[in-house]
PyMOL Python script that loads the backbone (N, CA, C, O; Angstrom):
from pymol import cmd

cmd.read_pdbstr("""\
ATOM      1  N   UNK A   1       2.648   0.714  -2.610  1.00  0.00           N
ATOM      2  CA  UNK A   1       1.734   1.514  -1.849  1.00  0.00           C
ATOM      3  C   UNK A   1       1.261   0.662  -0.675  1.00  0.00           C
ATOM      4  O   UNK A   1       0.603  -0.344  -0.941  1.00  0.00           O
ATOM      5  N   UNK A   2       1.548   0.982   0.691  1.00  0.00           N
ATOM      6  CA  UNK A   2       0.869   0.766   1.742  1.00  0.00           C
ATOM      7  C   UNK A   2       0.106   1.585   2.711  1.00  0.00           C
ATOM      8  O   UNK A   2       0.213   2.562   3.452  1.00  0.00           O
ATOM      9  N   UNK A   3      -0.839   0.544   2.259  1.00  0.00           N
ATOM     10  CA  UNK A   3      -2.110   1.700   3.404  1.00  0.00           C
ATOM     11  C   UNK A   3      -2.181   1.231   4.702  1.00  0.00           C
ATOM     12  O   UNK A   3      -2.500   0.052   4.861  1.00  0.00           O
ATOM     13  N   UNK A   4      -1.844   2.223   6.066  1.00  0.00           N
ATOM     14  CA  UNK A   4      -1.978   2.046   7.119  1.00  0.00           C
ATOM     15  C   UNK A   4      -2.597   3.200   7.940  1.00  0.00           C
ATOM     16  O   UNK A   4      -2.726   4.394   7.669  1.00  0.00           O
ATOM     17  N   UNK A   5      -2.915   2.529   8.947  1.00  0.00           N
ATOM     18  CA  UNK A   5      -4.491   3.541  10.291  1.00  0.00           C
ATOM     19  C   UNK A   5      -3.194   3.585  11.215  1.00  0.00           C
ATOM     20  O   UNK A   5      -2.397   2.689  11.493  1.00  0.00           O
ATOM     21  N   UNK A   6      -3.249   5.046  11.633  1.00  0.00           N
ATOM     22  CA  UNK A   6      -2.725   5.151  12.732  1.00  0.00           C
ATOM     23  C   UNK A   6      -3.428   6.184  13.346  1.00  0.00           C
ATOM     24  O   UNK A   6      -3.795   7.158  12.689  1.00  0.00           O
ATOM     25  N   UNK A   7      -3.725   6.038  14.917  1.00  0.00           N
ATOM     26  CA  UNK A   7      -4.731   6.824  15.367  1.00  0.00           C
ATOM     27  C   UNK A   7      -6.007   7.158  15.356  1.00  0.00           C
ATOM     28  O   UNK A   7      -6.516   8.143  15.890  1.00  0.00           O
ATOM     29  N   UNK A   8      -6.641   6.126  14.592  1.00  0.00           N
ATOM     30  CA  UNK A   8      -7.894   6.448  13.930  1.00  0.00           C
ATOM     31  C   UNK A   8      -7.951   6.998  12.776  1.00  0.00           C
ATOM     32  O   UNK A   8      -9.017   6.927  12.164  1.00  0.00           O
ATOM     33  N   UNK A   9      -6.507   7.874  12.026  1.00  0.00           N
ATOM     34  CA  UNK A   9      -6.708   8.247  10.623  1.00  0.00           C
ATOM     35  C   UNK A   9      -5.920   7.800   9.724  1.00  0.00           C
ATOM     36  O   UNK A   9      -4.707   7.747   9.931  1.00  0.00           O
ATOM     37  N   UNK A  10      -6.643   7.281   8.224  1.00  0.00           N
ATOM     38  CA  UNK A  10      -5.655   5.933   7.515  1.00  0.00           C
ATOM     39  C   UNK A  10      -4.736   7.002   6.478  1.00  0.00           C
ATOM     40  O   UNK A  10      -4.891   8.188   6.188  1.00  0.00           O
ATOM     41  N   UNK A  11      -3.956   6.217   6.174  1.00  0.00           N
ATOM     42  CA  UNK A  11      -3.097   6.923   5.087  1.00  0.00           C
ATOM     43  C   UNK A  11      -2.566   5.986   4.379  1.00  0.00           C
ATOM     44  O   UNK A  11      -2.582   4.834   4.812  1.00  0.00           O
ATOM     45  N   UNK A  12      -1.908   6.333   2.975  1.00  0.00           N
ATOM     46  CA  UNK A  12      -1.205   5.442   2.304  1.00  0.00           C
ATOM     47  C   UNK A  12       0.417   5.827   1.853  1.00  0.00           C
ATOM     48  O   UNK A  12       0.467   6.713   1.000  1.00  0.00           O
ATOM     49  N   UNK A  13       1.447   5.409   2.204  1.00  0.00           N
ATOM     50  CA  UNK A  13       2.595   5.670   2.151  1.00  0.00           C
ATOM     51  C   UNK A  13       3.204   4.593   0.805  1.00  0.00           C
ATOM     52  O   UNK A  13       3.212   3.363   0.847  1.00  0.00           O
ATOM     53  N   UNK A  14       3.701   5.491  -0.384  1.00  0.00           N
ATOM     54  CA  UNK A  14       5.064   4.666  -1.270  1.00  0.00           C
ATOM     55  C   UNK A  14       5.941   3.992  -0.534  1.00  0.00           C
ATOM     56  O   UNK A  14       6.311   4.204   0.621  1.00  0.00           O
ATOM     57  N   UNK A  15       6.238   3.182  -1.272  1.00  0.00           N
ATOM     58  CA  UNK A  15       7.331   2.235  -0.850  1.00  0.00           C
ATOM     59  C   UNK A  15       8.391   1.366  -1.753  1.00  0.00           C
ATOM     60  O   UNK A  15       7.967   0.398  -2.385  1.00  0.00           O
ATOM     61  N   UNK A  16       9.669   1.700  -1.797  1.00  0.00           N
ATOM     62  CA  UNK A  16      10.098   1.360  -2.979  1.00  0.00           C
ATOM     63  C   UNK A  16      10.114  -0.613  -2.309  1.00  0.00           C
ATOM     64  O   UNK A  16      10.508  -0.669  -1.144  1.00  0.00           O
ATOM     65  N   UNK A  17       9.852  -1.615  -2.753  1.00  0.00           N
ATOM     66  CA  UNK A  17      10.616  -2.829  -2.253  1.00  0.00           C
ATOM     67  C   UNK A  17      10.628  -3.734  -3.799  1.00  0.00           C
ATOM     68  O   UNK A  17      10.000  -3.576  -4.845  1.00  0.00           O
ATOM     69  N   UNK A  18      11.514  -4.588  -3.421  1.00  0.00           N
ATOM     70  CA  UNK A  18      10.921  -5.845  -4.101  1.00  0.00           C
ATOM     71  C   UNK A  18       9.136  -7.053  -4.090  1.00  0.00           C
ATOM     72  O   UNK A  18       8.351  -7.492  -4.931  1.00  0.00           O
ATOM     73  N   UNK A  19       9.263  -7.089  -2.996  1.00  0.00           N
ATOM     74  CA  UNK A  19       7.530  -7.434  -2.872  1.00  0.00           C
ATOM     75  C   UNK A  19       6.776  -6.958  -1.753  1.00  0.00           C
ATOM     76  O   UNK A  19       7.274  -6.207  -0.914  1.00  0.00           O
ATOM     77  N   UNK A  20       5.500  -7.400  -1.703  1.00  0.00           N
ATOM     78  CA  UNK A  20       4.544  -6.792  -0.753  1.00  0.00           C
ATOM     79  C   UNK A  20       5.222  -7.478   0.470  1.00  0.00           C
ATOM     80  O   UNK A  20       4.999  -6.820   1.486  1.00  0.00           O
ATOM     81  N   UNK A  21       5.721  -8.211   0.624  1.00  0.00           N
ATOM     82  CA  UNK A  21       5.869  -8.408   2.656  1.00  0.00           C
ATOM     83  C   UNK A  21       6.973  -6.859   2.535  1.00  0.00           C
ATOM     84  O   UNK A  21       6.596  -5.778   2.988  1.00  0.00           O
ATOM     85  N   UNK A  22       7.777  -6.973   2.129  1.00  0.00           N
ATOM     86  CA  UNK A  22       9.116  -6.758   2.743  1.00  0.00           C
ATOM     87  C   UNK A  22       8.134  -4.580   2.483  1.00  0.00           C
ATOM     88  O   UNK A  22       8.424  -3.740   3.335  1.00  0.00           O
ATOM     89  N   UNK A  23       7.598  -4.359   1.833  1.00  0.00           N
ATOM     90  CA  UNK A  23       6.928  -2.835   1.173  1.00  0.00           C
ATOM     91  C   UNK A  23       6.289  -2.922   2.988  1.00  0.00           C
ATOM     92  O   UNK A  23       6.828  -2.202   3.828  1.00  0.00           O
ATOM     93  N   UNK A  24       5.465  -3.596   3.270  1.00  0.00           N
ATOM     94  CA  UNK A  24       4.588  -4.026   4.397  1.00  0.00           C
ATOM     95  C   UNK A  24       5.876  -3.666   5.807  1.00  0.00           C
ATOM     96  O   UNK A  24       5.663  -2.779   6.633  1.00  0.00           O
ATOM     97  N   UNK A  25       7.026  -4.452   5.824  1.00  0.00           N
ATOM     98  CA  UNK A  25       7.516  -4.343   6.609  1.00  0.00           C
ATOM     99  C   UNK A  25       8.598  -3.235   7.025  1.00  0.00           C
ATOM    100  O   UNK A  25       9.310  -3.042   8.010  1.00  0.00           O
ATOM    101  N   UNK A  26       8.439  -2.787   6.156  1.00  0.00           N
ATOM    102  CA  UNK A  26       9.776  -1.371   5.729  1.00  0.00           C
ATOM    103  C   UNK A  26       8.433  -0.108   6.868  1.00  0.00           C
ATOM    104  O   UNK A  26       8.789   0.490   7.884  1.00  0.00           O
ATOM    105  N   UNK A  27       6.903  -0.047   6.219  1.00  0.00           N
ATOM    106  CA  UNK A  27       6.784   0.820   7.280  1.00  0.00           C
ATOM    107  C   UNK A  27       6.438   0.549   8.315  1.00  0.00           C
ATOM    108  O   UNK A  27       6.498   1.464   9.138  1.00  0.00           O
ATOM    109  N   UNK A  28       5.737  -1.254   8.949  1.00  0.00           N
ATOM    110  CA  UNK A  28       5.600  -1.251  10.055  1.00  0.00           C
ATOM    111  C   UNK A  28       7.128  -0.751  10.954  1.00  0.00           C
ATOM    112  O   UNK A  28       6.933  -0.135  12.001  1.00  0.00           O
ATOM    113  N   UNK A  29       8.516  -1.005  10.560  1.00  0.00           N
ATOM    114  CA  UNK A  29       9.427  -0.526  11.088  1.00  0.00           C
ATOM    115  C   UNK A  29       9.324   0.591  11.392  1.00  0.00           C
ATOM    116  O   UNK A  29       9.381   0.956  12.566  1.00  0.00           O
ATOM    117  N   UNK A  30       9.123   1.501  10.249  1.00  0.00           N
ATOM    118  CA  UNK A  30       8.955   2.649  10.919  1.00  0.00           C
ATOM    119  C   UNK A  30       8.041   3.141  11.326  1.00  0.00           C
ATOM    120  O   UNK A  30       8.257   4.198  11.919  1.00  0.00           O
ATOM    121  N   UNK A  31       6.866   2.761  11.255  1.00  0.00           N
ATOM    122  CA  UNK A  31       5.720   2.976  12.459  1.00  0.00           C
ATOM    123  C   UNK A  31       5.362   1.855  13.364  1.00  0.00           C
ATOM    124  O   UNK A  31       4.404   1.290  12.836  1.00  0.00           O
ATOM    125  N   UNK A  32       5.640   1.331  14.352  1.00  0.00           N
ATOM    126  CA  UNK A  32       5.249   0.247  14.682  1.00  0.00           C
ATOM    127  C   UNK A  32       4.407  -0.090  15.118  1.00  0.00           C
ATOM    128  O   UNK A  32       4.104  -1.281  15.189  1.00  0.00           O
ATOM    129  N   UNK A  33       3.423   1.302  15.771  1.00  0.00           N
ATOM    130  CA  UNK A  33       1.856   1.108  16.075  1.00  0.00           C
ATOM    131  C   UNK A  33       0.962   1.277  14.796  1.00  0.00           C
ATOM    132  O   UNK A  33      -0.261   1.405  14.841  1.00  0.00           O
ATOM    133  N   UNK A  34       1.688   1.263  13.691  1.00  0.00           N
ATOM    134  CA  UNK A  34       0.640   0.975  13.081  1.00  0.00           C
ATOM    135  C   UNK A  34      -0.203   0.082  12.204  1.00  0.00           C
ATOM    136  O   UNK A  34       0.412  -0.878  11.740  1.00  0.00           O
ATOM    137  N   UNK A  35      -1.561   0.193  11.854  1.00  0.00           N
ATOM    138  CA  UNK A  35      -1.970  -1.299  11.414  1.00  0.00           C
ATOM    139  C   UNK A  35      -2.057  -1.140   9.735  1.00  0.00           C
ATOM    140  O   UNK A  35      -2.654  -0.320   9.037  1.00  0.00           O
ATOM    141  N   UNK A  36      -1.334  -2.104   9.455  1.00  0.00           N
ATOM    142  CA  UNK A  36      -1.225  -2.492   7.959  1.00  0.00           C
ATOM    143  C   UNK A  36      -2.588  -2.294   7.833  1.00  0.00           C
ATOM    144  O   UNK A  36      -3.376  -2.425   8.769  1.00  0.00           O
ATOM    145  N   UNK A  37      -2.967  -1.905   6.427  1.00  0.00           N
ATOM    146  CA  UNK A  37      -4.454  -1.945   6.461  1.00  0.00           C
ATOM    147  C   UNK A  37      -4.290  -2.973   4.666  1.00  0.00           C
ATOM    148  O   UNK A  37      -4.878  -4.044   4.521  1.00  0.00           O
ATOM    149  N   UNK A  38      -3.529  -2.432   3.687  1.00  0.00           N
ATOM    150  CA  UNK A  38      -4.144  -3.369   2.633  1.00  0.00           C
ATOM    151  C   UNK A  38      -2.134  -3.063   2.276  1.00  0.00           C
ATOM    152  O   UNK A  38      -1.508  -2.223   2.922  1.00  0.00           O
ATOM    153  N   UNK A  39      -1.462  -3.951   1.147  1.00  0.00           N
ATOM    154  CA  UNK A  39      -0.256  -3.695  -0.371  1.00  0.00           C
ATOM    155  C   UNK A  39      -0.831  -4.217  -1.644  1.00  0.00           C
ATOM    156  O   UNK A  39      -1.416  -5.218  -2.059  1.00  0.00           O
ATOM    157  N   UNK A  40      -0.314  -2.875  -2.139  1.00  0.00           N
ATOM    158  CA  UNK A  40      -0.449  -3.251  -3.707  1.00  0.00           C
ATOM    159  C   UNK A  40       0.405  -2.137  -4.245  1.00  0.00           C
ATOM    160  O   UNK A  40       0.776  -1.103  -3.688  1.00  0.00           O
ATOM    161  N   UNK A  41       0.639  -2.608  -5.512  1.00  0.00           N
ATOM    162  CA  UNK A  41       1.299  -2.061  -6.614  1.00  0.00           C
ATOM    163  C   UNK A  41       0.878  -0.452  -6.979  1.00  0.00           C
ATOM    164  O   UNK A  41      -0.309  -0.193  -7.178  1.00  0.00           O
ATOM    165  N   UNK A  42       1.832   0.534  -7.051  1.00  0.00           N
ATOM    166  CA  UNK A  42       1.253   1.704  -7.493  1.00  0.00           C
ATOM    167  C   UNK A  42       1.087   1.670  -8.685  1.00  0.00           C
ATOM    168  O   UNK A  42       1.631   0.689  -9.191  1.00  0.00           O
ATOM    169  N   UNK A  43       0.403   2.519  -9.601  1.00  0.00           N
ATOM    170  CA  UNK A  43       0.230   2.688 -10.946  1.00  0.00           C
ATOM    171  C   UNK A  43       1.509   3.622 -11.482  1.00  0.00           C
ATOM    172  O   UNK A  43       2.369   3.956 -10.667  1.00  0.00           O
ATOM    173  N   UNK A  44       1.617   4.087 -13.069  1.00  0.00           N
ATOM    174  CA  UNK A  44       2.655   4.632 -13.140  1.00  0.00           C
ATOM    175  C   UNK A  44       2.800   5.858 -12.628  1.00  0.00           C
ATOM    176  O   UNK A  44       3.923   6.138 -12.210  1.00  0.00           O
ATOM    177  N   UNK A  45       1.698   6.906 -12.530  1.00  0.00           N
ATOM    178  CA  UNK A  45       1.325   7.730 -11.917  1.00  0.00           C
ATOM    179  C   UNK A  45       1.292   8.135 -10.996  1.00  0.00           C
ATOM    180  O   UNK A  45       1.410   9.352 -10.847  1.00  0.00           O
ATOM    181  N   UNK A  46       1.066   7.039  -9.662  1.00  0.00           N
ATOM    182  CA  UNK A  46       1.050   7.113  -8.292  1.00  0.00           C
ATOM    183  C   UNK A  46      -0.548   7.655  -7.772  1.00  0.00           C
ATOM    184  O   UNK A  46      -0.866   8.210  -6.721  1.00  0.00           O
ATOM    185  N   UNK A  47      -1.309   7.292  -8.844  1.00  0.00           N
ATOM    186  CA  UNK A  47      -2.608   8.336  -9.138  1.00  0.00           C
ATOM    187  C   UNK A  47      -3.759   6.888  -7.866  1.00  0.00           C
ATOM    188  O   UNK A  47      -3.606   5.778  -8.376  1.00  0.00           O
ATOM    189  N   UNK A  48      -4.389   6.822  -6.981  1.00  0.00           N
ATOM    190  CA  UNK A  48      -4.465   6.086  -6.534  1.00  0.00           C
ATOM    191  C   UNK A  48      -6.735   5.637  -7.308  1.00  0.00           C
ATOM    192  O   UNK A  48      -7.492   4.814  -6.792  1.00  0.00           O
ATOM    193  N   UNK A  49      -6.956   6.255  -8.143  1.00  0.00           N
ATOM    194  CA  UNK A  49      -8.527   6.378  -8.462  1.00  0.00           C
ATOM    195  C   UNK A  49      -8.326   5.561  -9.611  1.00  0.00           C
ATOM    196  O   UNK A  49      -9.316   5.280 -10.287  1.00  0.00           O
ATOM    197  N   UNK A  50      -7.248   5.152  -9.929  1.00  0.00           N
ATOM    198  CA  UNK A  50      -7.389   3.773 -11.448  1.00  0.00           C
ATOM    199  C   UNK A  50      -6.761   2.570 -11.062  1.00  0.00           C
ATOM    200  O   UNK A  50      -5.632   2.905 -11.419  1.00  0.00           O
ATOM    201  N   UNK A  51      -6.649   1.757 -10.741  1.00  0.00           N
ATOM    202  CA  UNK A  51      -6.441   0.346 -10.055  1.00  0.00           C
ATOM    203  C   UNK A  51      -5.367   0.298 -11.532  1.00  0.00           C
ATOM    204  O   UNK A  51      -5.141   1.261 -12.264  1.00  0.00           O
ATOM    205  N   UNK A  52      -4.816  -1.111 -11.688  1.00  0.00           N
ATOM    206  CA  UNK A  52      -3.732  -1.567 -12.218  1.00  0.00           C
ATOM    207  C   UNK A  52      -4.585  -2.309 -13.365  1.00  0.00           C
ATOM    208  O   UNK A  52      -5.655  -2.882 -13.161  1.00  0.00           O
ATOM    209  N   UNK A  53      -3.864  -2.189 -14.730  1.00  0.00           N
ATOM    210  CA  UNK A  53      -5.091  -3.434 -15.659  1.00  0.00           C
ATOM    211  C   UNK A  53      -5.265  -4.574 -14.944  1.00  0.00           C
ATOM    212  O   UNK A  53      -6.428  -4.909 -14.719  1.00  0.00           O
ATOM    213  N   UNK A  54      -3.855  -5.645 -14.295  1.00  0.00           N
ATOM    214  CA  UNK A  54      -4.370  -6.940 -14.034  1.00  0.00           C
ATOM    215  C   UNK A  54      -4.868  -6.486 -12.962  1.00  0.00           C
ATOM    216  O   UNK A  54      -5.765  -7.315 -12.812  1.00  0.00           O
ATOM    217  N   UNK A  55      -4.987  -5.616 -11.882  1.00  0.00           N
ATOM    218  CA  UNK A  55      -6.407  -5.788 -10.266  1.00  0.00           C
ATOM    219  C   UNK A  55      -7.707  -5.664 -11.101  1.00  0.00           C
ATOM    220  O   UNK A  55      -8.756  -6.189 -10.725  1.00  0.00           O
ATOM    221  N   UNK A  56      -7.570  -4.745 -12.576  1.00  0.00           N
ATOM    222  CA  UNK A  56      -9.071  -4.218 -12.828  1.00  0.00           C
ATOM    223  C   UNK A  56      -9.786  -5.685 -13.714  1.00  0.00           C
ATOM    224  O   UNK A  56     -10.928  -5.829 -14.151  1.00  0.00           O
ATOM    225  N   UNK A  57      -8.937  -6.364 -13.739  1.00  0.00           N
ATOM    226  CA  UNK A  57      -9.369  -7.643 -14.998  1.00  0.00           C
ATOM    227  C   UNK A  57      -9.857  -8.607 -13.833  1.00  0.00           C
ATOM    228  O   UNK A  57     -10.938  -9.193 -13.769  1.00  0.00           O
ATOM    229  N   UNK A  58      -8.764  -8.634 -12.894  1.00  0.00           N
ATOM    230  CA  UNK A  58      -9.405  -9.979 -11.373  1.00  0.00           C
ATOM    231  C   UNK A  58     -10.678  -9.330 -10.864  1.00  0.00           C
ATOM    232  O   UNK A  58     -11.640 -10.090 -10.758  1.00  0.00           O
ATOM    233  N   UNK A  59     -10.851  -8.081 -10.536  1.00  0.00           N
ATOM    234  CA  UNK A  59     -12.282  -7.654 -10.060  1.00  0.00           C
ATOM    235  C   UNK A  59     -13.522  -8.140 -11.403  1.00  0.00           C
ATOM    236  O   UNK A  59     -14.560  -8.694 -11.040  1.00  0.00           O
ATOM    237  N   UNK A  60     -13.294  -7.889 -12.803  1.00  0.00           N
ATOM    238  CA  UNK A  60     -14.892  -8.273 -13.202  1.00  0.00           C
ATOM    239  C   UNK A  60     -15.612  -9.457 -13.523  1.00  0.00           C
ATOM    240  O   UNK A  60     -16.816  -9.397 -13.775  1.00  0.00           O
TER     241      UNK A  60
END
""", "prot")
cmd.dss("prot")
cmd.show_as("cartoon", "prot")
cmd.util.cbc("prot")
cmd.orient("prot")
């Protein structure tokens, strides 16, 4: 999952890769004005309101 602003409105686009640069660089290619905003891992779901166990264990 990469979240990027384009135009003033953000969105988050799937991405199949092996790691976060290359997930990162697959859509700056195809958008190139736009600004990376965060990568991370989708859940199995694709459900984006439950974080991953290990992000939810590093946050407490």
């Amino acid at each position: 999952m990469v979240g990027i602003k384009m135009a003033n409105k953000s969105t988050s686009v799937s991405v199949e890769a092996e790691d976060a640069l290359i997930a990162a660089l697959k859509v700056k290619h195809e958008n190139p004005t736009a600004t990376i905003t965060y990568v991370r891992k989708s859940n199995a779901r694709g459900d984006l309101r439950h974080p991953h166990r290990d992000m939810a264990r590093r946050s407490d």
